[in-house]
C-alpha positions as a printed NumPy array, in Angstrom:
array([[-53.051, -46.03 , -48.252],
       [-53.412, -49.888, -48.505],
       [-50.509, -50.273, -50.625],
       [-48.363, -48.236, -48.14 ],
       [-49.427, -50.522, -44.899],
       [-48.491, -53.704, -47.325],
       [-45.289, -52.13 , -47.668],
       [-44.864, -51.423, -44.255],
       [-45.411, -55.184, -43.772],
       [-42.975, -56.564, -46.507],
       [-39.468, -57.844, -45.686],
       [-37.644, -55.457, -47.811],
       [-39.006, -52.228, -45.842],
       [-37.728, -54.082, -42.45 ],
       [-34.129, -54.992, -44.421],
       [-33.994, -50.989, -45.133],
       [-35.347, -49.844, -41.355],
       [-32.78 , -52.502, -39.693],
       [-29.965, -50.901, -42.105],
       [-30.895, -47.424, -41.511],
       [-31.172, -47.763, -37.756],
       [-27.461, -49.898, -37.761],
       [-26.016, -46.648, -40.17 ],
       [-26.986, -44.019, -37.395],
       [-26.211, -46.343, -34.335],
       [-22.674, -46.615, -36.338],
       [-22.508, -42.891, -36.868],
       [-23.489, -41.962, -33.275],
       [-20.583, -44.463, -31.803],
       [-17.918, -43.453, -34.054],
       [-18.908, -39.564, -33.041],
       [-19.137, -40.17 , -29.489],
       [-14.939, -42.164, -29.32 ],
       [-13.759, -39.385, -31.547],
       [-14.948, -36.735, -29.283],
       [-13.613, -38.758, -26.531],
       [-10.352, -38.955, -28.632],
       [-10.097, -35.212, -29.441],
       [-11.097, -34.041, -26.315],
       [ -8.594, -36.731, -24.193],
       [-12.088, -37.386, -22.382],
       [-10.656, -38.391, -18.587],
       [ -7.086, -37.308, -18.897],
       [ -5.927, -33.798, -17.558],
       [ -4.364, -31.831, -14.761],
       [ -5.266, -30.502, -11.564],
       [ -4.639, -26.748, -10.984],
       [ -1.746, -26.625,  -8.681],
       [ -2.241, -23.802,  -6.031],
       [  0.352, -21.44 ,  -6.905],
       [ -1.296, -18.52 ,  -4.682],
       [  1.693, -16.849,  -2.44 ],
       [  4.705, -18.496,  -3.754],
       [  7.68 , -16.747,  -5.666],
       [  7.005, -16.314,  -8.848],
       [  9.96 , -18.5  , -10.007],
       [  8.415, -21.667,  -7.903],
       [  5.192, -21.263,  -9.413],
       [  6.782, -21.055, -12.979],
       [  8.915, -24.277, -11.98 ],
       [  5.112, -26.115, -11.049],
       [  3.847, -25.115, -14.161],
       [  6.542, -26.086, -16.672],
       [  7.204, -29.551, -15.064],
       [  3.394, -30.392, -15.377],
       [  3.498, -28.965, -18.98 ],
       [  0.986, -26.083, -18.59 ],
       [  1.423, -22.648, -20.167],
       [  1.383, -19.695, -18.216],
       [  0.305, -15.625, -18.78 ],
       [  1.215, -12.788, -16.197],
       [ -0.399,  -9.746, -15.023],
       [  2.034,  -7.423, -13.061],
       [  0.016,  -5.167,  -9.978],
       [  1.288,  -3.034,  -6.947],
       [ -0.386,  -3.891,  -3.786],
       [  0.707,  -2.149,  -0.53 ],
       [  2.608,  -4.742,   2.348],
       [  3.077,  -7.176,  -0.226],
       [  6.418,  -8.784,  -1.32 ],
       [  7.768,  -8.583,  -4.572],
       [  7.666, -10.668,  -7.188],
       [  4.47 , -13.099,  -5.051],
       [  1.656, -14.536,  -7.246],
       [ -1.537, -12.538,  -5.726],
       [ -3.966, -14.729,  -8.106],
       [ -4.407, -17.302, -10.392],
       [ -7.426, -18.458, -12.918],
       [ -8.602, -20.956, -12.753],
       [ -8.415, -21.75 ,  -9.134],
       [ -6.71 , -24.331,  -7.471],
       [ -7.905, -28.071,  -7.941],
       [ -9.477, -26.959, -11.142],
       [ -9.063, -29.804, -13.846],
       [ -7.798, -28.68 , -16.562],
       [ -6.271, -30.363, -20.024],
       [ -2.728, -30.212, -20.748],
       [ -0.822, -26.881, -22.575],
       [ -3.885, -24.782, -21.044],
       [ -2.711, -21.339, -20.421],
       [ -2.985, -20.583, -16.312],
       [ -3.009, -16.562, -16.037],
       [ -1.288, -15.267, -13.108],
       [ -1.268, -12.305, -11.051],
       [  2.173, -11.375,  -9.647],
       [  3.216,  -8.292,  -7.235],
       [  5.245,  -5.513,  -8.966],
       [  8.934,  -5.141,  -7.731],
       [  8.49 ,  -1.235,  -7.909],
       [  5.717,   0.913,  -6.795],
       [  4.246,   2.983,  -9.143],
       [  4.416,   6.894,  -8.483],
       [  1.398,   9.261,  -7.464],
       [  1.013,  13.229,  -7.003],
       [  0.49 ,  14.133,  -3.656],
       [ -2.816,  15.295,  -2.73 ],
       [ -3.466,  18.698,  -0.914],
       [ -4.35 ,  18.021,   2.798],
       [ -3.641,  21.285,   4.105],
       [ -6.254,  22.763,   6.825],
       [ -7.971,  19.291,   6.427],
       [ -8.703,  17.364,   9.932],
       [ -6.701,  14.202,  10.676],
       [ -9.964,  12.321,   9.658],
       [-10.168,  13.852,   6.526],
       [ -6.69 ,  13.825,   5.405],
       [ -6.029,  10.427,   6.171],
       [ -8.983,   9.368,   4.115],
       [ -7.253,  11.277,   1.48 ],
       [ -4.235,   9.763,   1.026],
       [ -5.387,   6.801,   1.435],
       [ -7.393,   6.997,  -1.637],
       [ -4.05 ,   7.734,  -3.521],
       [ -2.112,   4.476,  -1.67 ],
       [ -0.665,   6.81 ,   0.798],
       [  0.16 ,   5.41 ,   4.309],
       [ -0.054,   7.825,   7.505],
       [  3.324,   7.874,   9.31 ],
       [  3.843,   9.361,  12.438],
       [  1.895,  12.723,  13.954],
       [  3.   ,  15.51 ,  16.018],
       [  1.787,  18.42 ,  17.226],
       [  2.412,  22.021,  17.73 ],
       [  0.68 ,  25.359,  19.164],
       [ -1.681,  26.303,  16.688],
       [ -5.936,  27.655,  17.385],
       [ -7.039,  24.915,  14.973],
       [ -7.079,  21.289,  16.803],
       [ -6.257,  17.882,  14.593],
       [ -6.181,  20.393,  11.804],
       [ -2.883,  19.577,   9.535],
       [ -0.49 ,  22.032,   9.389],
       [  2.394,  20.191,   7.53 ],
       [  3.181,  17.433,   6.198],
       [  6.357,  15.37 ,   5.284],
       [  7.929,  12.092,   3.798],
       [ 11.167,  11.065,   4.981],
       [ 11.694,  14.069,   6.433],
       [ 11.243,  16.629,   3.986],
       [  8.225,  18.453,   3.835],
       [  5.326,  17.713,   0.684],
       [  3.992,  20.484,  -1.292],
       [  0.827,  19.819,  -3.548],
       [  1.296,  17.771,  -6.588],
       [  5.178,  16.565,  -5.501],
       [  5.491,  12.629,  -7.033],
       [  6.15 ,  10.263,  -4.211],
       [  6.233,   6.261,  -4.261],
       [  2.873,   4.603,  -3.941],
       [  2.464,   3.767,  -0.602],
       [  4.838,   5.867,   1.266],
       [  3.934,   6.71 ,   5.131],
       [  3.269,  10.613,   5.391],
       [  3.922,  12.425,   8.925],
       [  1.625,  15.261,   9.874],
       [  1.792,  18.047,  12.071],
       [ -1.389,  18.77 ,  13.69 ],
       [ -2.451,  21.702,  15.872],
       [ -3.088,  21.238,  19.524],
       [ -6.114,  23.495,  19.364],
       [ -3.411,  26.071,  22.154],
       [ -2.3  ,  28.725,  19.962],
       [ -3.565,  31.471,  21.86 ],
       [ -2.649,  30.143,  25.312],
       [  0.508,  32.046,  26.869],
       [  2.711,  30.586,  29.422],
       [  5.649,  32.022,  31.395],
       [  9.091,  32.645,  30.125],
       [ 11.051,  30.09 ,  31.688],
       [ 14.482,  31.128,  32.97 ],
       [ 17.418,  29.222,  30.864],
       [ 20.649,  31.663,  31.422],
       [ 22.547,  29.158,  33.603],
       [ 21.496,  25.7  ,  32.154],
       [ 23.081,  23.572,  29.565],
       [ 21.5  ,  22.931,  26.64 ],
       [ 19.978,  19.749,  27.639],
       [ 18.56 ,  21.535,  30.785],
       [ 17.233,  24.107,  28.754],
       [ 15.186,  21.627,  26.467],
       [ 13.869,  20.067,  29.046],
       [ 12.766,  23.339,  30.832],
       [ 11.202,  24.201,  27.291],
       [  9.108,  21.264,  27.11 ],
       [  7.629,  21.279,  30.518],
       [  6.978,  25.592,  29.034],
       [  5.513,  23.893,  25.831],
       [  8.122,  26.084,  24.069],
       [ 10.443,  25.241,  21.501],
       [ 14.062,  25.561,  20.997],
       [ 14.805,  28.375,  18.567],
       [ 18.259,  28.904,  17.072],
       [ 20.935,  28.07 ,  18.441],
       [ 24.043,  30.631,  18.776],
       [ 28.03 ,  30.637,  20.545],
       [ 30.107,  33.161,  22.215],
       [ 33.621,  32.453,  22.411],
       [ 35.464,  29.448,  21.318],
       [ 33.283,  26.168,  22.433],
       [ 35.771,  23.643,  24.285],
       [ 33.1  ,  21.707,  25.984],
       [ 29.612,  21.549,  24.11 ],
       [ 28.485,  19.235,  26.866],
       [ 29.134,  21.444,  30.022],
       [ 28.332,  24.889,  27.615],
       [ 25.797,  27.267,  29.53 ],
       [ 23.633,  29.517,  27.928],
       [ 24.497,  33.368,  28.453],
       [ 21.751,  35.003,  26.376],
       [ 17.992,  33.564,  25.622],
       [ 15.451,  35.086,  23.683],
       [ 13.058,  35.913,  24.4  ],
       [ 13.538,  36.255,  27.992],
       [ 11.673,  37.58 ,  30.547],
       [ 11.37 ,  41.488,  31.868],
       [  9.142,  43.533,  34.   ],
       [  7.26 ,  44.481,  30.808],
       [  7.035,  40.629,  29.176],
       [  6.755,  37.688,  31.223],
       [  4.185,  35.409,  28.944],
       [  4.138,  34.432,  25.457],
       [  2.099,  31.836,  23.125],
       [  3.042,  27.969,  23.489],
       [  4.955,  26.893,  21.158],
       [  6.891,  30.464,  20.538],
       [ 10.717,  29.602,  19.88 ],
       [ 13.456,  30.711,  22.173],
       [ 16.652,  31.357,  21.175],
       [ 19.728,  30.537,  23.302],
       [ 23.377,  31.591,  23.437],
       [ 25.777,  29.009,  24.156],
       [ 28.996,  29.32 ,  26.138],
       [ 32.155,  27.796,  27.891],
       [ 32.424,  30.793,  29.983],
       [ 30.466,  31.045,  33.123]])
């Protein structure tokens, strides 16, 4: 033990501490600039924000500050085509140069779905329906029927949906509801007389709706054309029927 304190105390053990202690200092600076080398310690790039441009502009940003780019293609309802929805990382985010930026851009085309079945559901539950499959509601309408907000039909663009037909995504659906009046009755207006146009307008005051349409004769004037016949139409024996029931009318030029 006395031998190894007299070393401790000789000049040769401080020449080897002093040369051991340079060789690491050495080691640890030349570590720390290399790292600072390799990593470009201090230089980068911000993020730009490319978040609602065109996809072509934020492309444009991205190559002219050298930065690589990856995209992910979704459908979201009410949004353009072809708009950057996201980026990673975020805006303002310093980054080094070639680091890949992933974008996420809105698809030109909107993807199809099956159409659910709604039928006999309430407006509350039906909406919540096709919602759940990126449906829209369009427009509603009613007619004569016991059940009340209860869908009767539905239609897209005009032609009515059955079960499992393939729409767009997104696509506004019209219903036809019932007005909770099937089994009122209301008088048989009178419409032998009117034009057509008067007649329509006598049917919707009746809550009534215009059956088909048929012509006697050869039809000169569809405008001043008077309807002869109308069924049904009222007698001693039936003078009421359910709203919404559908008259037919005969149109004529002769008075």
């Amino acid at each position: 033990m006395g031998k190894f304190i007299a070393y401790l105390k000789t000049k040769s053990f401080r020449n080897n501490l002093l040369a051991a202690v340079s060789t690491v200092a050495i080691l640890l600076f030349i570590a720390f600039f290399s790292l600072r080398y390799y990593t470009k310690h201090g230089q980068g790039l911000n993020v730009p924000a490319l978040k609602g441009l065109s996809f072509t502009q934020a492309v444009g940003k991205l190559e002219e500050l050298g930065l690589r780019f990856e995209v992910d293609s979704v459908y979201v309802m009410d949004s353009p085509p072809g708009v950057v929805l996201d980026q990673d990382p975020n805006p303002n985010t310093f980054v080094k140069d070639n680091r890949t930026i992933y974008l996420t851009v809105s698809m030109n085309t909107a993807p199809n779905v099956k159409f659910p079945d709604i039928e006999f559901k309430t407006l509350l539950q039906a909406r919540a329906i096709i919602e759940n499959f990126g449906l829209k509601l369009g427009d509603t309408s009613y007619k004569a029927d016991p059940a009340r907000d209860v869908v009767l039909e539905a239609s897209y663009g005009g032609n009515p949906l059955s079960v499992g037909q393939v729409i767009p995504k997104g696509s506004r659906i019209d219903f036809v509801l019932g007005d909770g009046k099937g089994n009122e009755e209301v008088d048989i207006p009178e419409l032998v007389g009117l034009t057509k146009d008067e007649a329509l307008f006598s049917l919707r005051g009746a809550v009534l709706n215009l059956g088909m349409i048929s012509y006697e004769g050869e039809i000169t004037d569809t405008a001043n054309a008077v309807i002869v016949r109308q069924e049904p139409f009222r007698t001693d024996s039936l003078s009421k029927v359910k709203k919404g029931t559908p008259v037919n009318i005969t149109l004529s030029n002769k008075k």
